[in-house]
mmCIF file of the N, C-alpha and C atoms, coordinates in Angstrom:
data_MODEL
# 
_entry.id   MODEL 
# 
loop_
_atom_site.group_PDB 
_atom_site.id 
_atom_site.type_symbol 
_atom_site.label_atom_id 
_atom_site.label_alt_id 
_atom_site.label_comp_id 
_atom_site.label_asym_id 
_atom_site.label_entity_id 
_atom_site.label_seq_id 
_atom_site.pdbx_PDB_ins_code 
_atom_site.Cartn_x 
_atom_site.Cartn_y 
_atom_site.Cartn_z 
_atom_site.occupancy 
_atom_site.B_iso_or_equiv 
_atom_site.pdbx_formal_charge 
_atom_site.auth_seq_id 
_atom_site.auth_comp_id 
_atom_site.auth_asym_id 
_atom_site.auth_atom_id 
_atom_site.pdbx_PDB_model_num 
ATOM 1   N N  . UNK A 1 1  ? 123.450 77.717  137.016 1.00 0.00 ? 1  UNK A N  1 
ATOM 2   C CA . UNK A 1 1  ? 124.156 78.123  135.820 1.00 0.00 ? 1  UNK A CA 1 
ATOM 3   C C  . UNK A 1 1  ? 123.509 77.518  134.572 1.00 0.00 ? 1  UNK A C  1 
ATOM 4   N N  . UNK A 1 2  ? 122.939 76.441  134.604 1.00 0.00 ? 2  UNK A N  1 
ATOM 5   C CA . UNK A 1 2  ? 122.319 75.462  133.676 1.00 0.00 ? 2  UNK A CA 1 
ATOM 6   C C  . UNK A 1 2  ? 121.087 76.197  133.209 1.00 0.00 ? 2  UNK A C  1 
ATOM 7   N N  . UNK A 1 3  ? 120.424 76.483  134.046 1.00 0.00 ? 3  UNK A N  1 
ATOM 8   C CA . UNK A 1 3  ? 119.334 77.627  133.819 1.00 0.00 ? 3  UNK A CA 1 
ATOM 9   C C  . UNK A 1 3  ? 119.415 78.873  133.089 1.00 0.00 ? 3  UNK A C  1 
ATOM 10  N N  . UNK A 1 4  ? 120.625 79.274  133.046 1.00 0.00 ? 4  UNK A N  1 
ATOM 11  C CA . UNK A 1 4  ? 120.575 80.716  132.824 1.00 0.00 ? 4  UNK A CA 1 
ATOM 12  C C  . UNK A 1 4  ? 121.140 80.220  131.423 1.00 0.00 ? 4  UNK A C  1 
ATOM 13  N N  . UNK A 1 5  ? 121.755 79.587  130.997 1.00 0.00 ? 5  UNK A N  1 
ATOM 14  C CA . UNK A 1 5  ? 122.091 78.983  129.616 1.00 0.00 ? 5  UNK A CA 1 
ATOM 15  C C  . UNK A 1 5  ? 121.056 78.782  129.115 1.00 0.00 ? 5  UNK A C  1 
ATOM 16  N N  . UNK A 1 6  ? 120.209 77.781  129.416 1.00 0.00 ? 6  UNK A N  1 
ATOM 17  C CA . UNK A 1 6  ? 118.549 77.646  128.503 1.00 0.00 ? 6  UNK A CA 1 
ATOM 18  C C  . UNK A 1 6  ? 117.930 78.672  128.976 1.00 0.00 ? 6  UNK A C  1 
ATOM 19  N N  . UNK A 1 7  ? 117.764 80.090  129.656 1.00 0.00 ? 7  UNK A N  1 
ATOM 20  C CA . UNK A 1 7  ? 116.949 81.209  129.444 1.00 0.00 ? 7  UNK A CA 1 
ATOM 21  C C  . UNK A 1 7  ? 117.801 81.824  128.443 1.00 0.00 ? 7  UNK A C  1 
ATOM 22  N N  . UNK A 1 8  ? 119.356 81.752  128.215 1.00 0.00 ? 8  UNK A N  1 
ATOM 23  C CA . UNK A 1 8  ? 119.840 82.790  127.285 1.00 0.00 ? 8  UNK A CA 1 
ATOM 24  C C  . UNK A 1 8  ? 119.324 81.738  125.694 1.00 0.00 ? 8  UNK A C  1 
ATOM 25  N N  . UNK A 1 9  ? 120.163 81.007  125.998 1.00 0.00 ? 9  UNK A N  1 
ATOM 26  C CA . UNK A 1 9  ? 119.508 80.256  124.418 1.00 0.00 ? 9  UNK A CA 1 
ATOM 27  C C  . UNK A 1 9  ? 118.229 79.772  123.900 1.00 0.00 ? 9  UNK A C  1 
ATOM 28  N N  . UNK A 1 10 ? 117.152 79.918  125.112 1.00 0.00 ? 10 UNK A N  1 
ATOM 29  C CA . UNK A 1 10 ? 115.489 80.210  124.315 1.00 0.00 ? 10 UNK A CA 1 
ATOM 30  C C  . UNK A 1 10 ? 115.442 81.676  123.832 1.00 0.00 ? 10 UNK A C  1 
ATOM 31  N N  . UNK A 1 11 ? 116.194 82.700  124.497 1.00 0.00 ? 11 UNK A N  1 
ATOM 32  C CA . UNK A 1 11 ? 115.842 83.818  124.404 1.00 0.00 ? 11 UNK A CA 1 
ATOM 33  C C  . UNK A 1 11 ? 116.238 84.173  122.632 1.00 0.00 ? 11 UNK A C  1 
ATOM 34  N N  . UNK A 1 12 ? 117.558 83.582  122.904 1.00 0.00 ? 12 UNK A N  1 
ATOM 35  C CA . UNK A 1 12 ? 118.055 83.884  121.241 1.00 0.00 ? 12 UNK A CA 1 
ATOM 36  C C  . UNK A 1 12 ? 117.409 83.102  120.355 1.00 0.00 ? 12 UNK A C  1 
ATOM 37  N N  . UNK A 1 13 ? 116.293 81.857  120.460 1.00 0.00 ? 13 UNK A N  1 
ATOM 38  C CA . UNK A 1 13 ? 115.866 81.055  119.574 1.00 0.00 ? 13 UNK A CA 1 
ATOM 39  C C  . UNK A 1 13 ? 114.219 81.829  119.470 1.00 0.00 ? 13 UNK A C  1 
ATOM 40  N N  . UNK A 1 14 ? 114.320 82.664  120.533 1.00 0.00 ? 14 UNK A N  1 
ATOM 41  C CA . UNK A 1 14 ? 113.307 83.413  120.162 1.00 0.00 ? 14 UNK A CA 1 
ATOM 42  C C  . UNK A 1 14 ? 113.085 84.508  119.422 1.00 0.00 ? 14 UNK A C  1 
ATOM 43  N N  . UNK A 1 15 ? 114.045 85.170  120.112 1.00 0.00 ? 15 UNK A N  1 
ATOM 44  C CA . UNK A 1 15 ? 114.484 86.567  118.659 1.00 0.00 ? 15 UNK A CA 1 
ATOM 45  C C  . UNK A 1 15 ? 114.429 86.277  117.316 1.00 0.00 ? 15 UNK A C  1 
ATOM 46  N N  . UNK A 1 16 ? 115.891 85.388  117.242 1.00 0.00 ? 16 UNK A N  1 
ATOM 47  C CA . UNK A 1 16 ? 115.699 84.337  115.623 1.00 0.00 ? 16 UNK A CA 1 
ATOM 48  C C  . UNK A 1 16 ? 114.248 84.709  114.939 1.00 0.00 ? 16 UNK A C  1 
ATOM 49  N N  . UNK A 1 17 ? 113.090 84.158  115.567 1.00 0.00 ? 17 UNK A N  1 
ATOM 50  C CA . UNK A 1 17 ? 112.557 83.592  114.412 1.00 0.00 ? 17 UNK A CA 1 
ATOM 51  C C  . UNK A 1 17 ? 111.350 84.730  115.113 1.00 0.00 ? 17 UNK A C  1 
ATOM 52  N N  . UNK A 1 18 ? 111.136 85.549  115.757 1.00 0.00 ? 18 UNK A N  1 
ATOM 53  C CA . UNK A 1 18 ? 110.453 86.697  115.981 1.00 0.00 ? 18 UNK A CA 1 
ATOM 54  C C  . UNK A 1 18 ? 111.105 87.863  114.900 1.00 0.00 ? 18 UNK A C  1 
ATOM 55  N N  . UNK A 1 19 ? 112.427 87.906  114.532 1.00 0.00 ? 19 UNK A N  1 
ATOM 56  C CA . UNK A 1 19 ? 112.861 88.675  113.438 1.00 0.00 ? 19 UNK A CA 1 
ATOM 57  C C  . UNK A 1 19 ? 112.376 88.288  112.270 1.00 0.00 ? 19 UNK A C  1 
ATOM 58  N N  . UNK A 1 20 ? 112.467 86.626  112.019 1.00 0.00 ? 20 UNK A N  1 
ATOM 59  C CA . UNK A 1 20 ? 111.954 86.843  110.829 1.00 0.00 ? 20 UNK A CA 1 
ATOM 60  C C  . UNK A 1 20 ? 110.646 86.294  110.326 1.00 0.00 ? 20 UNK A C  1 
ATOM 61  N N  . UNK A 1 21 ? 109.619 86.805  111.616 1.00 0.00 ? 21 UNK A N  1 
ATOM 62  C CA . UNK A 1 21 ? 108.299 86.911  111.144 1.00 0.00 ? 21 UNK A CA 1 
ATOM 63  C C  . UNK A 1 21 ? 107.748 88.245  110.860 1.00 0.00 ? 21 UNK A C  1 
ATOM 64  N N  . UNK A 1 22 ? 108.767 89.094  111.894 1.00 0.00 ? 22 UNK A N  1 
ATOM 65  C CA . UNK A 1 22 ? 108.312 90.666  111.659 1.00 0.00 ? 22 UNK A CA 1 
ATOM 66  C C  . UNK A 1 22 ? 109.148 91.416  110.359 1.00 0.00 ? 22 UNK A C  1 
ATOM 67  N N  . UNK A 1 23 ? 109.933 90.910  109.884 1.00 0.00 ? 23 UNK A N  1 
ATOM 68  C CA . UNK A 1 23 ? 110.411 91.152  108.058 1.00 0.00 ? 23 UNK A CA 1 
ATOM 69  C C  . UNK A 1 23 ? 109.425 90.572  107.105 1.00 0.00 ? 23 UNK A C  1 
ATOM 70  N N  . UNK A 1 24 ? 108.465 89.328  107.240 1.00 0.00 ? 24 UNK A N  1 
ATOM 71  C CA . UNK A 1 24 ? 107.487 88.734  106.455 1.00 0.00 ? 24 UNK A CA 1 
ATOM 72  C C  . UNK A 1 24 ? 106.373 90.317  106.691 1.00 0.00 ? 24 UNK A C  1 
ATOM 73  N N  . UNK A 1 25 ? 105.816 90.250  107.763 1.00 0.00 ? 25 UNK A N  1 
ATOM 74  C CA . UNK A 1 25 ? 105.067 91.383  107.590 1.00 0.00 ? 25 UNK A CA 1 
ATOM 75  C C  . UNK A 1 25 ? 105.435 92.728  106.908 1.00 0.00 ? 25 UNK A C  1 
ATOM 76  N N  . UNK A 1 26 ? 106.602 93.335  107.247 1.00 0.00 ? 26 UNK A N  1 
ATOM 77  C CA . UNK A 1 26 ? 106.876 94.728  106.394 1.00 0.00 ? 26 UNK A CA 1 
ATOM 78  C C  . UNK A 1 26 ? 106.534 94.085  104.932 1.00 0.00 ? 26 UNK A C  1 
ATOM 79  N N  . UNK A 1 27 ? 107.156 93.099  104.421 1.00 0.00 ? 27 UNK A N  1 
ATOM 80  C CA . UNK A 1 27 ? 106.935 92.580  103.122 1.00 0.00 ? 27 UNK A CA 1 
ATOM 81  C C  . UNK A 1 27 ? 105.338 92.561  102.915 1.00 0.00 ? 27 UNK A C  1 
ATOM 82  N N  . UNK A 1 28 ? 104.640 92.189  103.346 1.00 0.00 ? 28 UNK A N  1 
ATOM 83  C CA . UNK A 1 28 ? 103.274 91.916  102.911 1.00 0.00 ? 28 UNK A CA 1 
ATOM 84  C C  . UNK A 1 28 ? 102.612 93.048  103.397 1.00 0.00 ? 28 UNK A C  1 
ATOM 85  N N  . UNK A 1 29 ? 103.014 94.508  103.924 1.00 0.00 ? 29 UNK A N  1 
ATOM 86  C CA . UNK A 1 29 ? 102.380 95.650  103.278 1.00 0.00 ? 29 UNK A CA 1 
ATOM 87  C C  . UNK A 1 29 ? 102.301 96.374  102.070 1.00 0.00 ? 29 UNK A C  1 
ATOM 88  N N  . UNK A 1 30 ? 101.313 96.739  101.483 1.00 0.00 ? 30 UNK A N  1 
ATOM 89  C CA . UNK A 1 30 ? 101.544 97.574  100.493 1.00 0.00 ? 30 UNK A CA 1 
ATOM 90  C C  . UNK A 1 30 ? 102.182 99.098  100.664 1.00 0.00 ? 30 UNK A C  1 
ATOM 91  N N  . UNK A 1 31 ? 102.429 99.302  99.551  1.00 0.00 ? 31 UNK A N  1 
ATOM 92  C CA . UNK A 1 31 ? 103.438 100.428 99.271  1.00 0.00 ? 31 UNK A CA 1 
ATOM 93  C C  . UNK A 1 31 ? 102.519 101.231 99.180  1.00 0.00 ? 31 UNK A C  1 
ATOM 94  N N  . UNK A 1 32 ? 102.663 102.362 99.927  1.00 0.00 ? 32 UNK A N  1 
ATOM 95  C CA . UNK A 1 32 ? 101.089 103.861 100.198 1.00 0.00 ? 32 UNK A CA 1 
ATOM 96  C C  . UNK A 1 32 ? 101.304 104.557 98.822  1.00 0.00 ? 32 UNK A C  1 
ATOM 97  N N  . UNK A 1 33 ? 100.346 104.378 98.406  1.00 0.00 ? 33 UNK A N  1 
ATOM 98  C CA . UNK A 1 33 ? 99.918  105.529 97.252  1.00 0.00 ? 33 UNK A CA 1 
ATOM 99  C C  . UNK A 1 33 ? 99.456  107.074 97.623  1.00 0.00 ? 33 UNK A C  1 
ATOM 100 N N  . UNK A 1 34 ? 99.369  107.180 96.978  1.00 0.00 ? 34 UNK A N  1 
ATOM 101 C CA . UNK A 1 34 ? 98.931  109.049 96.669  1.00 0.00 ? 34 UNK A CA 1 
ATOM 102 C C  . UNK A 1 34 ? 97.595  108.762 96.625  1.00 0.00 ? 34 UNK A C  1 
ATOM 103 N N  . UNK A 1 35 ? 97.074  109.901 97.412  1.00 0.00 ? 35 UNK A N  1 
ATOM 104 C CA . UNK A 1 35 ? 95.546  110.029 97.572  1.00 0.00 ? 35 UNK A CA 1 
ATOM 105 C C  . UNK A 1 35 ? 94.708  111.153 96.244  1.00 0.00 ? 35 UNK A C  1 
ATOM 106 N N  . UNK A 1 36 ? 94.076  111.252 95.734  1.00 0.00 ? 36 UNK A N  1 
ATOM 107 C CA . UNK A 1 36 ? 93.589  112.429 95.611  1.00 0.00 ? 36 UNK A CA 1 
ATOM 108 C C  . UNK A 1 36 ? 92.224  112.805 95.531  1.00 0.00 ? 36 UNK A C  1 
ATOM 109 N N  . UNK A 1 37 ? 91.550  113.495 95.783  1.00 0.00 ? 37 UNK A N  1 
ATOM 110 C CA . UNK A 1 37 ? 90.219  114.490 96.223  1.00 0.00 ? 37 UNK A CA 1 
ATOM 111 C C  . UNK A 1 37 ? 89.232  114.498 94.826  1.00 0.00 ? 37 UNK A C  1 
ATOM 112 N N  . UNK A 1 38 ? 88.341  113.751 94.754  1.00 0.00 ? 38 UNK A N  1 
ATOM 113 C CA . UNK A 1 38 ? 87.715  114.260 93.465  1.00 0.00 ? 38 UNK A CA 1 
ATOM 114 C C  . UNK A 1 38 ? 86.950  115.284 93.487  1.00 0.00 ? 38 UNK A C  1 
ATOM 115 N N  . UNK A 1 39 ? 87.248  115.932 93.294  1.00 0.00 ? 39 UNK A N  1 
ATOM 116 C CA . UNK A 1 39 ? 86.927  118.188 92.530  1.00 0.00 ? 39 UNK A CA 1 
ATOM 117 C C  . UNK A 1 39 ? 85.244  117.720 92.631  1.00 0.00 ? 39 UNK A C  1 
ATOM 118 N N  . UNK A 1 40 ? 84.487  116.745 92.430  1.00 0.00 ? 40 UNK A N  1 
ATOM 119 C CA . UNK A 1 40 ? 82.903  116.573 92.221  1.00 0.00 ? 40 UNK A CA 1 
ATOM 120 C C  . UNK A 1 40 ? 82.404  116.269 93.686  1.00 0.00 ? 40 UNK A C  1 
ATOM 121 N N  . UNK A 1 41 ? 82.865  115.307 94.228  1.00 0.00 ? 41 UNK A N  1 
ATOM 122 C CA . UNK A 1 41 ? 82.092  114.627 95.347  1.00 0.00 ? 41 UNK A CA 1 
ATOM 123 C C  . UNK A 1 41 ? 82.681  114.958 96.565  1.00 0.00 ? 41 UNK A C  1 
ATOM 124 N N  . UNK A 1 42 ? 83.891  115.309 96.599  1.00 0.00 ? 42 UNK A N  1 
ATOM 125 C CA . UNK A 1 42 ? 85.050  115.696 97.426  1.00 0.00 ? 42 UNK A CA 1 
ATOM 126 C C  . UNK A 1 42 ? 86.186  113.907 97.921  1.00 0.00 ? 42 UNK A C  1 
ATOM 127 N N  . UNK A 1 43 ? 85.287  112.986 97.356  1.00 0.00 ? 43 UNK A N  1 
ATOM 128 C CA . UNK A 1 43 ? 85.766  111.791 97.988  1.00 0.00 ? 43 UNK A CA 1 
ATOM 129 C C  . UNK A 1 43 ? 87.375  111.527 97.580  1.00 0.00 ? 43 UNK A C  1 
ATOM 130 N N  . UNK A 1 44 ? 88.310  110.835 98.287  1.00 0.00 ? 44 UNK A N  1 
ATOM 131 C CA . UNK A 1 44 ? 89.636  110.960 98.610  1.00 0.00 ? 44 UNK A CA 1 
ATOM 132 C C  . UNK A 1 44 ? 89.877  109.062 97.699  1.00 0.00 ? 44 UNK A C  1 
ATOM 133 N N  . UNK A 1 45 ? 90.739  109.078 96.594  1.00 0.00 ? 45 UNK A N  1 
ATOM 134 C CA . UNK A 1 45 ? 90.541  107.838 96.366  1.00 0.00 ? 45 UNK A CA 1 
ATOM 135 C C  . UNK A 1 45 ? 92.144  107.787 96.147  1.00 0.00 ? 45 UNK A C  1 
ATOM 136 N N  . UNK A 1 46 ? 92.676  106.619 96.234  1.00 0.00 ? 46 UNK A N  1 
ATOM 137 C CA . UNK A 1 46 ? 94.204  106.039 95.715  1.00 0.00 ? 46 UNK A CA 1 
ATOM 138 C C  . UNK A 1 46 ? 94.519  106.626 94.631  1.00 0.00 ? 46 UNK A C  1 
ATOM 139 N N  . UNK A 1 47 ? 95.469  106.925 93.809  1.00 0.00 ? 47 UNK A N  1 
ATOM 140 C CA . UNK A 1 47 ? 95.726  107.375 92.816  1.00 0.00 ? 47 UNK A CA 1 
ATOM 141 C C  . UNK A 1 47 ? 95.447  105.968 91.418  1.00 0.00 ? 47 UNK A C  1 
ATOM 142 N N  . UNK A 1 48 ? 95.591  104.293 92.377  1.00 0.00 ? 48 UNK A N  1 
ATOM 143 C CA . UNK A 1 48 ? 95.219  103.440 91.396  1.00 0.00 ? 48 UNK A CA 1 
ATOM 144 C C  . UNK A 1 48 ? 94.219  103.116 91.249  1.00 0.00 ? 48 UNK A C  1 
ATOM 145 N N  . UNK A 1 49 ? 93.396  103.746 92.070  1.00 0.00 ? 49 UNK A N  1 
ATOM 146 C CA . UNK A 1 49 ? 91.438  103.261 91.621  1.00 0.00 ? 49 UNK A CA 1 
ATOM 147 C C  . UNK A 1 49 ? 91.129  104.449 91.186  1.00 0.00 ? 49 UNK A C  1 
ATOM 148 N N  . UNK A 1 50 ? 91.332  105.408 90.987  1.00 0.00 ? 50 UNK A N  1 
ATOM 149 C CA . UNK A 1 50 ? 91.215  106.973 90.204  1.00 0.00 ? 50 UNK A CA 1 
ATOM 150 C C  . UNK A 1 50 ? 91.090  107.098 88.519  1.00 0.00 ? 50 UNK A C  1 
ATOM 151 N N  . UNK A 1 51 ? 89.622  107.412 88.281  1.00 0.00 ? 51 UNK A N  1 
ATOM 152 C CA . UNK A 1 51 ? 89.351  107.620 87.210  1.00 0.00 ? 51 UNK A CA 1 
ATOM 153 C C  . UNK A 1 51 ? 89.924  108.748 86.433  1.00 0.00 ? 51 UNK A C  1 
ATOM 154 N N  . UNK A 1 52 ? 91.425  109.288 85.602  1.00 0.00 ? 52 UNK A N  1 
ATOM 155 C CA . UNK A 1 52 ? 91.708  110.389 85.351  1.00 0.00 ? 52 UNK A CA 1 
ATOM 156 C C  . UNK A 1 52 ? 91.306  110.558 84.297  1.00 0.00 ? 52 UNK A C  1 
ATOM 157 N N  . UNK A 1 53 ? 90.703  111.992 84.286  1.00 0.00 ? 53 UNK A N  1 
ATOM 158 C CA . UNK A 1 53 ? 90.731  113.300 83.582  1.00 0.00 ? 53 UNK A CA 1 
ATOM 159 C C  . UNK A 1 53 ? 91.553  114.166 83.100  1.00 0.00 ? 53 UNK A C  1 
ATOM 160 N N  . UNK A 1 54 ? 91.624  114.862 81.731  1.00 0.00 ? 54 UNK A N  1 
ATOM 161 C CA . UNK A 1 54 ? 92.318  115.896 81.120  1.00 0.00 ? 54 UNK A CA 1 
ATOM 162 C C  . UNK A 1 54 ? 91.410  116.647 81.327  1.00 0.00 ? 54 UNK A C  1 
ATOM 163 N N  . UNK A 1 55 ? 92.084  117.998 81.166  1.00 0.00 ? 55 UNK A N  1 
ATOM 164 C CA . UNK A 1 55 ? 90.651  119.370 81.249  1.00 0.00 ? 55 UNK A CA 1 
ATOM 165 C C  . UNK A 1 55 ? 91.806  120.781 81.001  1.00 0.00 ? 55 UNK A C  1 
ATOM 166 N N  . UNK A 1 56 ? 92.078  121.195 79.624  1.00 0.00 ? 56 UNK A N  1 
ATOM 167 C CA . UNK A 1 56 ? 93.188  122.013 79.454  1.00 0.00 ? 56 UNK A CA 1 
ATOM 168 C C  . UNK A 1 56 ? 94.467  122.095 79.721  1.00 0.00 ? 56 UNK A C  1 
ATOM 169 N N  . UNK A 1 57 ? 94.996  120.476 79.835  1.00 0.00 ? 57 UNK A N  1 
ATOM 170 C CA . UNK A 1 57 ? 96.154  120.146 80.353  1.00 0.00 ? 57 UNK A CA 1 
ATOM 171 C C  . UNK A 1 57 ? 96.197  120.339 81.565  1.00 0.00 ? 57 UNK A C  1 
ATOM 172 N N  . UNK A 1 58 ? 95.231  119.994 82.459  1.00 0.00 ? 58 UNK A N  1 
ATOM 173 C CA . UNK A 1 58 ? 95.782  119.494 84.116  1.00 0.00 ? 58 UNK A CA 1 
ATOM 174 C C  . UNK A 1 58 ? 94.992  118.620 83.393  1.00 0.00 ? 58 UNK A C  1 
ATOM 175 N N  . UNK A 1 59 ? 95.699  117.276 84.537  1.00 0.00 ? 59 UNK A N  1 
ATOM 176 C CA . UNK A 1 59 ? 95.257  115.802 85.145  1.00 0.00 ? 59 UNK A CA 1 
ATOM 177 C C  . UNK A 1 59 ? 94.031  116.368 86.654  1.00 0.00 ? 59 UNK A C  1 
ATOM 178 N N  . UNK A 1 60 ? 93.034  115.506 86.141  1.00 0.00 ? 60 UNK A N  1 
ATOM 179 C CA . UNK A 1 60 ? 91.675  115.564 87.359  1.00 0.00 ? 60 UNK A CA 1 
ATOM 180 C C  . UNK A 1 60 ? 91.531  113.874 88.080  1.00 0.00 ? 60 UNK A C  1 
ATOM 181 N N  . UNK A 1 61 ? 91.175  113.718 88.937  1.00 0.00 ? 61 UNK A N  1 
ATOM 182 C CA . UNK A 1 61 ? 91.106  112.259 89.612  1.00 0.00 ? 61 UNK A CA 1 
ATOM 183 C C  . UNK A 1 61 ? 90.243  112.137 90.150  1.00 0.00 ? 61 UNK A C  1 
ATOM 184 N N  . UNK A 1 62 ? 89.063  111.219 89.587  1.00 0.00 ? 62 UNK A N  1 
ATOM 185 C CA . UNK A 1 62 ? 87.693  111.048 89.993  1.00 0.00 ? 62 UNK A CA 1 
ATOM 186 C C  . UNK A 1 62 ? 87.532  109.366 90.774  1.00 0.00 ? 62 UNK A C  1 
ATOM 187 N N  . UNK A 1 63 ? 86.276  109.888 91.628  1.00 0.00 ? 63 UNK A N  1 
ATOM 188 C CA . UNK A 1 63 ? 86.171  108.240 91.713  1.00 0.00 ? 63 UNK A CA 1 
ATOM 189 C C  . UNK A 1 63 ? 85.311  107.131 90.527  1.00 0.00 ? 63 UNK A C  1 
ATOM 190 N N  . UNK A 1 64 ? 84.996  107.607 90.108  1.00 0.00 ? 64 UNK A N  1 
ATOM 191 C CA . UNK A 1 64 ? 84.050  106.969 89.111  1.00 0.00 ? 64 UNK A CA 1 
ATOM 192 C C  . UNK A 1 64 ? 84.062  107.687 87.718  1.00 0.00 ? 64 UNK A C  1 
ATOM 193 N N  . UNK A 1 65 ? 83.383  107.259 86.570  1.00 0.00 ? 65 UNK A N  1 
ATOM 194 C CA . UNK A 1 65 ? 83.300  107.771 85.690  1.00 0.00 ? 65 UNK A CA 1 
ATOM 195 C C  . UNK A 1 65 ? 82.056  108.657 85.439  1.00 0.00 ? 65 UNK A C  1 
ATOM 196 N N  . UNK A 1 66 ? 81.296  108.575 86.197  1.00 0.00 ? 66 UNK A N  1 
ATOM 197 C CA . UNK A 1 66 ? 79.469  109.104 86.781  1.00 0.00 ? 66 UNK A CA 1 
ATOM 198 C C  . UNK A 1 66 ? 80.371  110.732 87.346  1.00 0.00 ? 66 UNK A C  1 
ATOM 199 N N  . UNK A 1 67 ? 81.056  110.786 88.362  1.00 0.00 ? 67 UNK A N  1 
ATOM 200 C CA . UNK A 1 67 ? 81.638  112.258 88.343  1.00 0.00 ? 67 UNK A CA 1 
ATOM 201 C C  . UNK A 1 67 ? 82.633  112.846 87.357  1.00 0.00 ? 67 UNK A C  1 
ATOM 202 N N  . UNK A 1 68 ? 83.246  111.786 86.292  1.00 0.00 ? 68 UNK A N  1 
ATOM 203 C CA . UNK A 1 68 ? 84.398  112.409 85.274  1.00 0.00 ? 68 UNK A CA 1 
ATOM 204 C C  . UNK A 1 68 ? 83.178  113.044 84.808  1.00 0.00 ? 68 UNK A C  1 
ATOM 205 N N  . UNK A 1 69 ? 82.069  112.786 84.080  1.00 0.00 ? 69 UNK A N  1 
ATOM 206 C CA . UNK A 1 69 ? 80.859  112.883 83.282  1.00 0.00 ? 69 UNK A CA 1 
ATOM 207 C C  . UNK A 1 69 ? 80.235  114.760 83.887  1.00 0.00 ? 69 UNK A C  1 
ATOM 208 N N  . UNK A 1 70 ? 80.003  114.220 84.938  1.00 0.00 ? 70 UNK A N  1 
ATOM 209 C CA . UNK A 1 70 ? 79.470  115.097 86.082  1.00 0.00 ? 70 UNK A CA 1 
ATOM 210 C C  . UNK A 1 70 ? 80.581  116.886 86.027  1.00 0.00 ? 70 UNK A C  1 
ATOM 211 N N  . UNK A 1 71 ? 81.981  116.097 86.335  1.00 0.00 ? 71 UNK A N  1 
ATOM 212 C CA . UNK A 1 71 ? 82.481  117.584 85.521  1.00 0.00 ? 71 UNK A CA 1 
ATOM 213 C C  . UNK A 1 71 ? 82.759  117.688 84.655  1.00 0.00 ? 71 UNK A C  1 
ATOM 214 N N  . UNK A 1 72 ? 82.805  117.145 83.691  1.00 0.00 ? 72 UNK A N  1 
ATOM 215 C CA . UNK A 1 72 ? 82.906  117.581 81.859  1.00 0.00 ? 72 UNK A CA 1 
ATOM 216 C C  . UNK A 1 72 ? 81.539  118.499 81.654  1.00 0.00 ? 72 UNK A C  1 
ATOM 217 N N  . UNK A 1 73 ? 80.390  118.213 82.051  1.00 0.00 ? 73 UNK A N  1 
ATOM 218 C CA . UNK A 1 73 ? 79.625  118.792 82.288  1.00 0.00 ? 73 UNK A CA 1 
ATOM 219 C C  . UNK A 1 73 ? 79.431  120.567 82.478  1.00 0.00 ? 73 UNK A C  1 
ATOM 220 N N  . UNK A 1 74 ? 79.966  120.366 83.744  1.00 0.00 ? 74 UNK A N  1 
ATOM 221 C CA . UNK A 1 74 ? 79.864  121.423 84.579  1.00 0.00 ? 74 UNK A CA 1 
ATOM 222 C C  . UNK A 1 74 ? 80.860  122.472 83.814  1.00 0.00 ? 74 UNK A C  1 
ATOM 223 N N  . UNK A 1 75 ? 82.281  121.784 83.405  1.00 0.00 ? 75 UNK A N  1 
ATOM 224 C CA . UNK A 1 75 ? 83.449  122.854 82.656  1.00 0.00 ? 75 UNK A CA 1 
ATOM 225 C C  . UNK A 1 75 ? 82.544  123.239 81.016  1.00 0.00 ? 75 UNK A C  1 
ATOM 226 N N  . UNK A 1 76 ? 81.881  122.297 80.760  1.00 0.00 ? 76 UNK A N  1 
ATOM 227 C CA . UNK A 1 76 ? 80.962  122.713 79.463  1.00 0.00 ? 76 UNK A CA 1 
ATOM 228 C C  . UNK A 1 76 ? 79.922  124.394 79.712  1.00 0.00 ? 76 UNK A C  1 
ATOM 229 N N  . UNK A 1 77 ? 79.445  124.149 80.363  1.00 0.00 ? 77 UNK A N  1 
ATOM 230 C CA . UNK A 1 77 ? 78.287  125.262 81.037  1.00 0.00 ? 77 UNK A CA 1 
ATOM 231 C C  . UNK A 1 77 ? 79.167  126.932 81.313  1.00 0.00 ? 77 UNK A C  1 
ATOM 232 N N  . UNK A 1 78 ? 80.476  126.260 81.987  1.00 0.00 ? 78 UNK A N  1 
ATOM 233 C CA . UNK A 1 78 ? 81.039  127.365 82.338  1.00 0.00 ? 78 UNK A CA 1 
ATOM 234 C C  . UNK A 1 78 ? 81.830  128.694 80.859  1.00 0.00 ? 78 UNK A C  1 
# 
């Protein structure tokens, strides 16, 4: 009987503090951003490393400023 008391009460001193290591982790993920496609290279970047563009009132999302350049360009020609 003595036994089964210290397997139940390690068990619960284990949960305890297995709960609240796995709440530290959800906390220390980041929150998923929005992806988007830059129209030049096709590359897929966060919406917070995204170089934006105007272009007749749409918003464009580049990775760099070398492709914002790249289609200002290209909408020039057209």
């Amino acid at each position: 009987m003595k036994i089964l008391i210290w397997v139940l009460l390690g068990y619960l001193v284990y949960r305890m503090f297995l709960g609240k290591s796995s709440q530290k982790i959800e906390k220390q993920q980041p929150a998923a951003s929005e992806t988007f496609q830059d129209p030049v290279c096709g590359v897929y970047i966060p919406e917070a490393d995204a170089v934006v563009g105007r272009m007749e009132g749409k918003r464009y999302h580049f990775c760099s400023m070398e492709c914002l350049k790249k289609f200002e360009e290209m909408q020039q020609r057209q």
